[in-house]
N, C-alpha and C positions, 0 to 999 in steps of 0.2 A: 544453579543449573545453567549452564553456557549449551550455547547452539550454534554452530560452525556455519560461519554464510559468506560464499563466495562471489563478490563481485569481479567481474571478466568481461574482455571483450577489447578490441581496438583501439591503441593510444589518440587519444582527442577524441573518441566517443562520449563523453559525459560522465563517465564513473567518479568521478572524484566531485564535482558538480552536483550531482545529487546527491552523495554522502553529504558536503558541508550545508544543502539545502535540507534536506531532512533530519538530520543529527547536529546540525550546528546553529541552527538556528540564523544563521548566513540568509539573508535575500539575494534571491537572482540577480540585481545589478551588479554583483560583489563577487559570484562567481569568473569571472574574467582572469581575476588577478590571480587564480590558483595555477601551482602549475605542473608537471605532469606528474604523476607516481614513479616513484623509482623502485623497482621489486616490487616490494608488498608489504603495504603497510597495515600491519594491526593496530584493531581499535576494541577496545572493550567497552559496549555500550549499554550501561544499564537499564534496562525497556524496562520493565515490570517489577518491581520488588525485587528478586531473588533471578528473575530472567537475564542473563546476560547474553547479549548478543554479542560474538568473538567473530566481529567484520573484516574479512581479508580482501582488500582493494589493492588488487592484483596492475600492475604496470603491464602494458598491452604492445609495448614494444616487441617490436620479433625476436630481441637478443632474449628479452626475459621470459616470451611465451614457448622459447626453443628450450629453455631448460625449466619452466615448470611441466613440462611435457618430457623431459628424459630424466636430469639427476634429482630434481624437486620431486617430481609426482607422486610418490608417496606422503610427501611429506604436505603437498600442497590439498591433494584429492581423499587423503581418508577422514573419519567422523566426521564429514559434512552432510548437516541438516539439508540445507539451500544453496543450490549454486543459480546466480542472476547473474545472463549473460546479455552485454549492451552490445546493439548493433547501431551504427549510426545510420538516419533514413537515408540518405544520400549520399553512400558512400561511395568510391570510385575503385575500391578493392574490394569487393561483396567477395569474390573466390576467394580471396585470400583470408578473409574475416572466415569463410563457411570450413577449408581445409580446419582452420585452426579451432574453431563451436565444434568440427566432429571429434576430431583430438581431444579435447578437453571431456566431450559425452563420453567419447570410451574408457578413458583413466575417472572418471566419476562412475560411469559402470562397477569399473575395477576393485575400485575401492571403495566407494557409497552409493552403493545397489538401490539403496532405498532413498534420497536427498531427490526431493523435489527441485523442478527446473523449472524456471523463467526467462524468458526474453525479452527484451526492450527495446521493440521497435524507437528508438529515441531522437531527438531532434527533431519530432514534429510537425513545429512552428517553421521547418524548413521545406518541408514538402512541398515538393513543385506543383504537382497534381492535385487533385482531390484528398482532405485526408484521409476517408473511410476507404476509397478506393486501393487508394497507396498501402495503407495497411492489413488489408486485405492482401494483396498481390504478395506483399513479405510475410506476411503470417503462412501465405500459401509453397511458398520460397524456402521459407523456415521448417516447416512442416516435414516437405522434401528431405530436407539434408536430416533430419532428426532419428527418419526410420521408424523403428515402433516405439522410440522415447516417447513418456506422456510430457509434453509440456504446456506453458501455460504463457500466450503472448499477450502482451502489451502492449499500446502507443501511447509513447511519455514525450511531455515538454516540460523543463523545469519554469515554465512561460504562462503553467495554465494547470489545475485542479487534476489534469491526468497522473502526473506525478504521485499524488497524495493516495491517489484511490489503488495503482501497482504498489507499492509499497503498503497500503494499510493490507492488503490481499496477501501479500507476502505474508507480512511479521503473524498475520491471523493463526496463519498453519503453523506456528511455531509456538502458540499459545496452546497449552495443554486445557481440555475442558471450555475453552471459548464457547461454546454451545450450552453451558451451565449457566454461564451469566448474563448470556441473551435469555434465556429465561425465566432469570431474575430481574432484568429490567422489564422484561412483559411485565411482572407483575408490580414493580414498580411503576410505570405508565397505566396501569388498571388503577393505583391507587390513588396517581395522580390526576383522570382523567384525560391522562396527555394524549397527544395524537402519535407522539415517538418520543423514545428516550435512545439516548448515544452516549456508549462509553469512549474519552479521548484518553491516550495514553498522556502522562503529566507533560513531558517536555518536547517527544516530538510532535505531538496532537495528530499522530495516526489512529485510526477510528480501531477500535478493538472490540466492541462486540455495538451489535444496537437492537433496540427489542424489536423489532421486522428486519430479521438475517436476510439479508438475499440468497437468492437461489447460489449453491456450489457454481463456482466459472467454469465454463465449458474447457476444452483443451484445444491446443490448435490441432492436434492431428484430428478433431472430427470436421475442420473444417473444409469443405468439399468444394466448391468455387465462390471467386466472387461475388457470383450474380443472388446466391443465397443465403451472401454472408449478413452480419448486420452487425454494425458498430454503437458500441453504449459504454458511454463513459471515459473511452480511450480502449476501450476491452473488447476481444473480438467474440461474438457469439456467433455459434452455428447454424444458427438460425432465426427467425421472432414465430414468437408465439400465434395463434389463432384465435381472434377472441369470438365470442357468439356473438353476433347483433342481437338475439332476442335476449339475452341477461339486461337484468337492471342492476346488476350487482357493481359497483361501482370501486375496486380495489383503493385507490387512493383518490378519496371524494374532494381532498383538500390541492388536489394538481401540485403535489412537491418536485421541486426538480431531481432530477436522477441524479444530478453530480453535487447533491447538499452537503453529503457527509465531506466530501474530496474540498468541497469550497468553501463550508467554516473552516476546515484543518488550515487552509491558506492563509483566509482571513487572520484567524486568530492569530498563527504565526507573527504575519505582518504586525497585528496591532501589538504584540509582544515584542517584537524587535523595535516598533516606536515609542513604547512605555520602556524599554532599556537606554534607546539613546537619550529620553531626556532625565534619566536617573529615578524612574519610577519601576512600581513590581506588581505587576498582572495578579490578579486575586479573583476576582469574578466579575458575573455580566448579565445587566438586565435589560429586556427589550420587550416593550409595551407598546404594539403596531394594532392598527384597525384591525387586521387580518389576523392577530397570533400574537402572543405572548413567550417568551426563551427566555429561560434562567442557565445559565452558564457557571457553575461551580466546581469545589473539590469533592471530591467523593471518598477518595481513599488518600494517601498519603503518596502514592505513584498515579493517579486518575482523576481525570475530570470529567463530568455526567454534564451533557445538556435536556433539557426537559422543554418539547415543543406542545403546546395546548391551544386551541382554536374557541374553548368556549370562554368568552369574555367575561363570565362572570368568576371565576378562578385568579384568586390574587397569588402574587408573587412571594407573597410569606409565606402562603400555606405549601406551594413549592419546596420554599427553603425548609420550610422544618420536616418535609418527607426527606429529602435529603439529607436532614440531619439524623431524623430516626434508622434512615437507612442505613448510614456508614459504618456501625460495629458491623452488618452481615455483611456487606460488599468487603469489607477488611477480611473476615475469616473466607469466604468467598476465594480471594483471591489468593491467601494464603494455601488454601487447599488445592486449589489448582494449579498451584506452582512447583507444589510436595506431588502430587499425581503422576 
């Protein structure tokens, strides 16, 4: 099963950068050397078993965004699942980047009525201002030029955990049934008395399902000013929540941080790409802290499951072997939902 995902957006924006960070296993210092896309380059990238991702990283050049916009356009804009368009934060041609995002919206109209859209507020780490501020003000910017498109903004640095968490959000809605297997890890964490379980995908380690799903991402068009906006994770939401003062009910008693999923993906990467340069092979990972206990393994022959548990008396075997009991159903699991 292949799924049409279109990366866009302005030459020396980051598109090609994040591709070799996320799918290549490349660390940030290494991106430098890449250098610009010429046309559009396909990539077939096997995510999940049987899921292929058919990534078109489209070259941002005006010669080439003039004619995927007149003689390409059909050929560029139909069967796409995803189109992910990068804006760079600091750009000095924001009109001429926005003429060309509505261009591209209407030939996606055109031809895939129904492909979800992303924007990537990107480069960050460069922001002059405030970040939550700055990305606000373009999510609001964005919004504008959009009309009544739904879409979905981001602020990405390939510099920091934002990255991991826009893209694990992406590839999510392209997993058929993801919602099946968040709650099969609930019951997975019920057995293990864990406090979370997280499915990682085997080689980009984008999070793909975890047994406490967060809430659906808001879109930017319900985003209505700054002053109400509120930044989490690099993702803009519409607003925060209300909580009661008189509840005692305490949602996450254990204070995890909001960007864990986004910042093991990081980690791990890193400790992956140090165990290849000195000619070793990543297999699994165990962490026995005052605070918690993480076991880090394979789960399926495309996935890796981490298993977080806070009560101390919970050994790390008895982890491994629910893991091990686990993996015929998480295998038919994933099989099914890929056939779905």
């Amino acid at each position: 099963m292949k799924k049409k995902v279109l990366l866009m957006g302005a030459s020396g924006s980051g598109k090609t950068s994040m591709r070799s960070l996320i799918f290549s296993n490349n660390p940030a210092s290494l991106t430098s050397r890449l250098g610009a896309t010429i046309d559009v380059e396909q990539n077939h990238v096997r995510f999940l078993g049987d899921l292929i991702l058919n990534l078109w990283d489209c070259g941002g050049q005006d010669a080439f965004m003039d004619s995927y916009l007149s003689i390409q356009q059909s050929t560029i804009f139909q069967h796409v699942g995803v189109m992910i368009y990068v804006f760079e934060v600091e750009t000095r041609n924001m009109e001429k980047d926005l003429e060309y995002y509505k261009a591209c919206l209407a030939a996606l109209k055109r031809y895939s009525p129904n492909a979800a859209v992303f924007l990537l507020v990107h480069k960050m780490d460069l922001a002059r201002g405030p970040r939550a501020e700055t990305l606000a003000r373009k999510a609001k910017e964005l919004k504008d030029a959009s009309g009544d498109a739904e879409v979905t903004v981001f602020g990405t640095s390939i510099y920091d955990e934002s990255l991991y968490n826009a893209w694990s959000r992406i590839v999510h809605i392209l997993i058929p049934n993801a919602s099946v297997l968040s709650r099969h890890l609930a019951k997975l964490a019920a057995a293990c008395s864990a406090t979370e379980v997280v499915l990682f995908e085997r080689t980009t380690f984008l999070v793909i399902a975890t047994s406490t799903p967060p809430a659906p991402p808001p879109i930017a068009s319900t985003v209505a000013s700054t002053s109400s906006s509120a930044k989490t994770n690099g993702h803009l939401s519409a607003g925060t929540s209300i909580e009661d003062p008189e509840s005692d009910f305490d949602p996450d008693p254990h204070k995890m941080a909001p960007t864990r999923y986004e910042r093991t993906s990081e980690l791990i990467k890193a400790f992956k790409y140090s165990c290849a340069r000195v000619r070793e092979e990543f297999h699994a990972l165990e962490m026995e802290l005052p605070e918690f206990t993480a076991v880090l393994d394979e789960l399926t022959r495309n996935t890796y499951v981490l298993i977080v548990v806070h009560d101390p008396t919970i050994e790390t075997a008895a982890l491994r072997m629910n893991i091990r009991l686990a993996r015929p159903k998480f295998e038919e699991l994933q099989g099914d939902s890929l056939l779905s």
